[in-house]
LUMFIVEX-316161 format. One line per field, with one value per residue: residue number from 1; residue in one letter; z, x, y of N, C-alpha, C in turn. Coordinates in steps of 0.1 Angstrom, whole numbers, always signed. Atoms other than C-alpha are relative to their C-alpha. Layout:
num <- NUM, ...
residuo <- A, ...
n_c3 <- Z, ...
n_c1 <- X, ...
n_c2 <- Y, ...
ca_c3 <- Z, ...
ca_c1 <- X, ...
ca_c2 <- Y, ...
c_c3 <- Z, ...
c_c1 <- X, ...
c_c2 <- Y, ...
REM end
This chain:
num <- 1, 2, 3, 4, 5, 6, 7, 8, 9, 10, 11, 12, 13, 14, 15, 16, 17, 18, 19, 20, 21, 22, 23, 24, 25, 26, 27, 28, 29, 30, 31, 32, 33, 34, 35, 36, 37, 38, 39, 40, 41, 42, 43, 44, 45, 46, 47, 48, 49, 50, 51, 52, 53, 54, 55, 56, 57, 58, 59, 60, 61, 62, 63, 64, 65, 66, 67, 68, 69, 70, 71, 72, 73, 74, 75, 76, 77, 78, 79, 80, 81, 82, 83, 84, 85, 86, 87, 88, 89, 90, 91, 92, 93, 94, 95, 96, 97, 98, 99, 100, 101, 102, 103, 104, 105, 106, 107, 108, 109, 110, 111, 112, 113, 114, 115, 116, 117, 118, 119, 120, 121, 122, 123, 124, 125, 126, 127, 128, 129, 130, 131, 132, 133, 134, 135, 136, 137, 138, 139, 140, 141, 142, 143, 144, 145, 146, 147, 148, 149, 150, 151, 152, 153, 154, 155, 156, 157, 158, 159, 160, 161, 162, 163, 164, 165, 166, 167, 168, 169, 170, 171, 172, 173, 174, 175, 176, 177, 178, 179, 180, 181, 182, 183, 184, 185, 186, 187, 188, 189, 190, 191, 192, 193, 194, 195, 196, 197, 198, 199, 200
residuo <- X, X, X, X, X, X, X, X, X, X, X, X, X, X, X, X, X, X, X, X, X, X, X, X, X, X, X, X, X, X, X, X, X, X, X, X, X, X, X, X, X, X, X, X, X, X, X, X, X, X, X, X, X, X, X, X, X, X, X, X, X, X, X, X, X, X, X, X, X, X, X, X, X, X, X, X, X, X, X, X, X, X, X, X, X, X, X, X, X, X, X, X, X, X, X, X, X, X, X, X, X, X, X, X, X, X, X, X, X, X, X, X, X, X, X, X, X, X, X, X, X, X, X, X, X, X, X, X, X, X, X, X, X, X, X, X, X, X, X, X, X, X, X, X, X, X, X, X, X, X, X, X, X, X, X, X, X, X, X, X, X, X, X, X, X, X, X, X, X, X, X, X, X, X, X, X, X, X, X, X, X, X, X, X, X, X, X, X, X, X, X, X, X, X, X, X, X, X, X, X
n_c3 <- +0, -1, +18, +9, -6, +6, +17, +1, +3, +8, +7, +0, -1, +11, +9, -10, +7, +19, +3, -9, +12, +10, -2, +9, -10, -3, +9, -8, +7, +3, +12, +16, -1, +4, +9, +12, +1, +6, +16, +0, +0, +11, +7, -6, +7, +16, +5, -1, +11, +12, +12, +0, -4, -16, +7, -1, +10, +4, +10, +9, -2, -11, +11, +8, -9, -2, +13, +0, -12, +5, +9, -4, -13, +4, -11, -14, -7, +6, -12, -8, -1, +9, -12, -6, -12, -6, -18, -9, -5, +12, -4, -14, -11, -11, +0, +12, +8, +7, +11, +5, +13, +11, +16, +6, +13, +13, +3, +15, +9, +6, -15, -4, -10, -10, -4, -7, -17, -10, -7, -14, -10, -12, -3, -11, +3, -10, -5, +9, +9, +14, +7, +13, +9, +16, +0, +12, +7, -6, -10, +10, +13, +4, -2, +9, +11, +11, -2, +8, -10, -10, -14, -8, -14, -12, -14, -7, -9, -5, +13, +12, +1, +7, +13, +14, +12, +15, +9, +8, +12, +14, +7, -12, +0, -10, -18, -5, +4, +0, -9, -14, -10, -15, -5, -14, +5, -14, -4, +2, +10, +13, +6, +1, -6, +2, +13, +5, -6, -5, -8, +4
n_c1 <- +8, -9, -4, +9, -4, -17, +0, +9, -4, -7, +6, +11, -9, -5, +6, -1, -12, -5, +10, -8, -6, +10, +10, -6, +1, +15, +0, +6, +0, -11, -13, +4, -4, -11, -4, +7, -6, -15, +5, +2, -11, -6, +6, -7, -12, +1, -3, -12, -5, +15, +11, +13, +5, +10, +12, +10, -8, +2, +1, -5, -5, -13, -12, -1, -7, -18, -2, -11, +4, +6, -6, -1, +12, +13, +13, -1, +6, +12, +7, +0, +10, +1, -13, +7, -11, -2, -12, -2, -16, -5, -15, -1, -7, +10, +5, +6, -9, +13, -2, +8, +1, +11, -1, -2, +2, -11, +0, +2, +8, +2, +2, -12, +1, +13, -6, -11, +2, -11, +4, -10, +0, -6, +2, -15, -14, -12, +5, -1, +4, -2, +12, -1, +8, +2, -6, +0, -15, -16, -1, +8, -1, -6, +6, +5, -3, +6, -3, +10, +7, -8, +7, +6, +2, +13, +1, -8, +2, -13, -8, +9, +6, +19, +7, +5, -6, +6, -6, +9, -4, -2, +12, +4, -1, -8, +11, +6, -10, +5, -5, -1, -2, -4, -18, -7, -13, -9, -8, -22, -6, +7, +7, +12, +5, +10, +4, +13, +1, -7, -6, -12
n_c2 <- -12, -13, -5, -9, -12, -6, +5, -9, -21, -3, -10, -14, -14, -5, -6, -10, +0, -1, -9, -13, -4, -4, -14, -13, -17, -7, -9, -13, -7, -12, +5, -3, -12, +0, +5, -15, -11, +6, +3, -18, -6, +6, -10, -16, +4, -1, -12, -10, +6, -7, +14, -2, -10, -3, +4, -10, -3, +7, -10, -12, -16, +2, -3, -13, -9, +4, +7, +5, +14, +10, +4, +18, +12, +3, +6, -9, +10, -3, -9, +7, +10, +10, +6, +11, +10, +12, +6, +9, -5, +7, +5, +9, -6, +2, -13, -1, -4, -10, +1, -10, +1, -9, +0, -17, -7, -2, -21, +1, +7, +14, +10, +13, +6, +4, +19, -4, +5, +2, +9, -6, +10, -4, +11, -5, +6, +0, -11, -10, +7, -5, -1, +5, -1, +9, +19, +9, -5, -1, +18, +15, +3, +9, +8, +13, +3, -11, -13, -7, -4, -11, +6, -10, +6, -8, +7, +12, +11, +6, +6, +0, -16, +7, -10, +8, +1, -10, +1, +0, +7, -8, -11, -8, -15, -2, -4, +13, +5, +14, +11, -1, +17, -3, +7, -6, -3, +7, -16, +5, +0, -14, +9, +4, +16, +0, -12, +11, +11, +8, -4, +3
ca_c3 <- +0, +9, -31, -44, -23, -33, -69, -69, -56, -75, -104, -94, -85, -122, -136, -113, -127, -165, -163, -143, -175, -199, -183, -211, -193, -190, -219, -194, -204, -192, -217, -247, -238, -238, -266, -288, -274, -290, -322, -320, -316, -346, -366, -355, -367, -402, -410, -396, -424, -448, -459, -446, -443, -412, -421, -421, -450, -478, -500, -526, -505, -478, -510, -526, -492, -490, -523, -509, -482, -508, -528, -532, -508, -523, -488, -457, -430, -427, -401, -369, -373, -402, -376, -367, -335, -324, -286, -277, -261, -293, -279, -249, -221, -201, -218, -242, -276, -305, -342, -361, -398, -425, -458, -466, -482, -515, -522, -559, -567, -582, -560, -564, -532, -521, -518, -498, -462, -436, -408, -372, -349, -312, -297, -257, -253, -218, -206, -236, -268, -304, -330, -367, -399, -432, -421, -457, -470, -446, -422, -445, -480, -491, -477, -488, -519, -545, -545, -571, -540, -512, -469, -454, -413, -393, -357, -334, -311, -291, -315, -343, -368, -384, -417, -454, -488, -520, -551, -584, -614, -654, -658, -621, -620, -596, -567, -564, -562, -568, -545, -507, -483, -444, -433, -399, -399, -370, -356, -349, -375, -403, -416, -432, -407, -424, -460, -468, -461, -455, -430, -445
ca_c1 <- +0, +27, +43, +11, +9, +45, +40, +6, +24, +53, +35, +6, +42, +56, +26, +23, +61, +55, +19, +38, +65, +35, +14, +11, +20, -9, -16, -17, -28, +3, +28, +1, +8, +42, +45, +21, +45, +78, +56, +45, +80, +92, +68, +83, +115, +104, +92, +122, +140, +113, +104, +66, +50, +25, -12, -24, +3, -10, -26, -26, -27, -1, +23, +18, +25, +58, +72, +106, +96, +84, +114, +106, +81, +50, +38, +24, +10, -26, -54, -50, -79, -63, -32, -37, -20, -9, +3, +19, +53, +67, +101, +90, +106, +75, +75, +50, +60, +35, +33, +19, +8, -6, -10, +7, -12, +0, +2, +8, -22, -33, -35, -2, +3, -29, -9, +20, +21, +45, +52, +67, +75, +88, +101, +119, +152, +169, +145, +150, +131, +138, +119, +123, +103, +91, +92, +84, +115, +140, +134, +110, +116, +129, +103, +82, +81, +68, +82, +58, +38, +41, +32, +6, +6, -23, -7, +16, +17, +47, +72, +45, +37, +1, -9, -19, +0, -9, -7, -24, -24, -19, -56, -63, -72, -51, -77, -82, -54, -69, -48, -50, -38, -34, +5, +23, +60, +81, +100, +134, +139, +119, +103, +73, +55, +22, +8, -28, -37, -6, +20, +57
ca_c2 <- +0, +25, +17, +26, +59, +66, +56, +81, +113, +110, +111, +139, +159, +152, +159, +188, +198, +192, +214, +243, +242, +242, +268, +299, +334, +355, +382, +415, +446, +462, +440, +446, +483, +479, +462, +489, +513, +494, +490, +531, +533, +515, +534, +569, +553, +543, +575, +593, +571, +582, +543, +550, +582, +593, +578, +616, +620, +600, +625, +653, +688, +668, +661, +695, +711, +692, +685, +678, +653, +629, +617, +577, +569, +557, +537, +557, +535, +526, +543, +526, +501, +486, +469, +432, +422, +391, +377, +349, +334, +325, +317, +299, +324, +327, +366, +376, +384, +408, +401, +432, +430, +453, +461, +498, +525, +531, +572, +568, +553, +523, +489, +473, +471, +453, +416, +436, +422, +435, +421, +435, +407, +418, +390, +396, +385, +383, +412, +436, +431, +431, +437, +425, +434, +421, +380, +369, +393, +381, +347, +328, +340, +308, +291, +257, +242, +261, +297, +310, +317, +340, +338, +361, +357, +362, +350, +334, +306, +289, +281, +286, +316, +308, +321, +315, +303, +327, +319, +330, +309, +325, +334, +349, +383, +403, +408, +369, +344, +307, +288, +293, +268, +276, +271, +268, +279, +267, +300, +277, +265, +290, +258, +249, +220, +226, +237, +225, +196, +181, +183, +183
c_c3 <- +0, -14, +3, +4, -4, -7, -1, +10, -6, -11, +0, +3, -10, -5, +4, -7, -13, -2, +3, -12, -8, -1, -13, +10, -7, -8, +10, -12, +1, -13, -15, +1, -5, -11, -15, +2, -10, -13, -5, -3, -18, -12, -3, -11, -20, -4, -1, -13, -12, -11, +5, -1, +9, -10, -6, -16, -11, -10, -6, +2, +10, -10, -8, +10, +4, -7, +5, +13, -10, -11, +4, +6, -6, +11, +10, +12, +3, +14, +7, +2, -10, +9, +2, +8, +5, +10, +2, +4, -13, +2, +11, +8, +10, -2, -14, -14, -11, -11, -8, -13, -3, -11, -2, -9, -11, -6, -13, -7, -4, +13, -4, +11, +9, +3, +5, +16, +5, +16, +13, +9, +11, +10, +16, -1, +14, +5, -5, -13, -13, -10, -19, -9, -9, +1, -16, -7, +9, +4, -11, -16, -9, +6, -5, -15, -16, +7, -9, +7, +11, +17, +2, +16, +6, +17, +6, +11, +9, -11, -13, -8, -9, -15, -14, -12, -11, -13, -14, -10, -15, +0, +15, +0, +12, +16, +7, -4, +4, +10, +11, +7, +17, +5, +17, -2, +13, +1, +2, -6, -15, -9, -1, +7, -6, -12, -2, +4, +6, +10, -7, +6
c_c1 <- +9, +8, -8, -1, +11, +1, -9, +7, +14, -2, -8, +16, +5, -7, -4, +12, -4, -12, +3, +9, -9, -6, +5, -2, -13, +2, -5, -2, +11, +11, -7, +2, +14, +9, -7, +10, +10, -5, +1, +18, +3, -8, +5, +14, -2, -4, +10, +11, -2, +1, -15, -3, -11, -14, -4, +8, -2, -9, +4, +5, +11, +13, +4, +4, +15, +5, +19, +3, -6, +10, -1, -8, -12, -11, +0, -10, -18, -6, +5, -10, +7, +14, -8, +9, -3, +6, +0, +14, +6, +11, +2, +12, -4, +1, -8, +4, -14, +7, -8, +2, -7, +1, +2, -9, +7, -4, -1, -8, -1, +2, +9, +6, -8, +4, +14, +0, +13, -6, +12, +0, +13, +0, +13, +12, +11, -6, +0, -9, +6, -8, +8, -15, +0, +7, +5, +10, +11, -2, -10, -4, -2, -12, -11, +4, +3, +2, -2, -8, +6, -12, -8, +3, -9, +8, +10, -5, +14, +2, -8, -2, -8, +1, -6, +16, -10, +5, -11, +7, -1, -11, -9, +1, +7, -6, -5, +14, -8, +3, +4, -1, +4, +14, -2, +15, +5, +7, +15, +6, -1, -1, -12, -3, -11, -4, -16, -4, +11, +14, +15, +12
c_c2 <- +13, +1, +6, +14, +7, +2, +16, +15, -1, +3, +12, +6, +0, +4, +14, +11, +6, +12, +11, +3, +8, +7, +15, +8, +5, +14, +13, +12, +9, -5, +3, +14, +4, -6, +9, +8, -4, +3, +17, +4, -1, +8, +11, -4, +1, +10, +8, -4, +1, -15, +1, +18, -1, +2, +17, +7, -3, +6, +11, +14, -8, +0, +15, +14, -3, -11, -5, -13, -11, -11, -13, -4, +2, -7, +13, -14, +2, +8, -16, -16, -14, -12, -12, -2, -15, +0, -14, +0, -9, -6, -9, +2, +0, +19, +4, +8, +7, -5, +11, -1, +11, +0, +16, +7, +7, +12, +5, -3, -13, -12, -12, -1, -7, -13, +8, -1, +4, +0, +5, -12, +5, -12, +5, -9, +4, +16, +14, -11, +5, +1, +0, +6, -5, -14, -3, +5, -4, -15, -12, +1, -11, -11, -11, -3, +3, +13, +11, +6, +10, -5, +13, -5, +6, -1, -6, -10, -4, -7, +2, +16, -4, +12, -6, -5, +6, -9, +3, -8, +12, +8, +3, +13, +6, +4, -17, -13, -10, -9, +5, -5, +6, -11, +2, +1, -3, +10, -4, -2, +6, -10, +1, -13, +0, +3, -9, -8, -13, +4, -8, -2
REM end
């Protein structure tokens, strides 16, 4: 009798243990604050660089009031609404990490940029954070099989970054791309584990 007893709290304390590892940290509102700020920041930045311009910048009397503020930049960032955030601990630290997407507005006209996804991911790192942009232009370029296609991401997860696979075929008009498959991307290794229905 005294095994069994022995046996039964050893395990309830590992499984006790392994569910204490597992537990996800708790999405506060102070770290989504401080993680808007980092983003707000990073914003401030790209305009000071003049790759975006300031949402309120993005028309004809704002360019005609400041013709020497415009050499090259055709994106300005969108209204606030259009922002998708994402939280989780992507890196499994036990600190929450933000993934921020949009689609730039395009100042020149016309809607070639309407399949242009960037992508801010703020990830902590030893009690400071960093913050990276444009995934699909740097970490997962090169990514899956077919590279006729391109990644959108809606999302993270531990170890995971969620989103779609694009792709139009010859006779797809440019507002509708035929082939849309839901990926997952592994953050360690900047792998595809997922495309469609099958897992690679």
């Amino acid at each position: 009798m005294r095994r069994i007893r022995y046996i039964l709290i050893t395990c309830l304390a590992v499984s006790c243990t392994f569910a204490h590892k597992q537990r996800r940290p708790v999405v506060s509102k102070a770290d989504v604050q401080i993680l808007k700020n980092i983003f707000a920041e990073w914003q401030k930045n790209e305009i000071k660089k003049k790759l975006f311009w300031a949402n309120d910048s993005c028309n004809p009397d704002w360019i005609i009031l400041h013709p020497t503020d415009t050499s090259g930049i055709v994106w300005s960032f969108p209204d606030n609404t259009s922002f998708k955030f994402s939280y989780a601990d992507i890196n499994n630290d036990g600190k929450i990490d933000q993934l921020v997407t949009f689609t730039p507005e395009q100042c020149d006209g016309g809607n070639g940029s309407m399949w242009t996804q960037i992508e801010v991911l703020t990830i902590s790192n030893h009690n400071q954070y960093t913050t990276t942009s444009t995934l699909s232009d740097g970490n997962f370029s090169y990514l899956g099989k077919d590279t006729s296609g391109f990644y959108w991401f809606d999302s993270i997860g531990v170890n995971k970054i969620y989103g779609r696979y694009l792709k139009f075929k010859n006779t797809d008009g440019h507002c509708c791309p035929s082939i849309i498959k839901p990926e997952i991307l592994d953050y360690d290794t900047n792998k595809v584990l997922y495309l469609g229905k099958y897992y690679l």
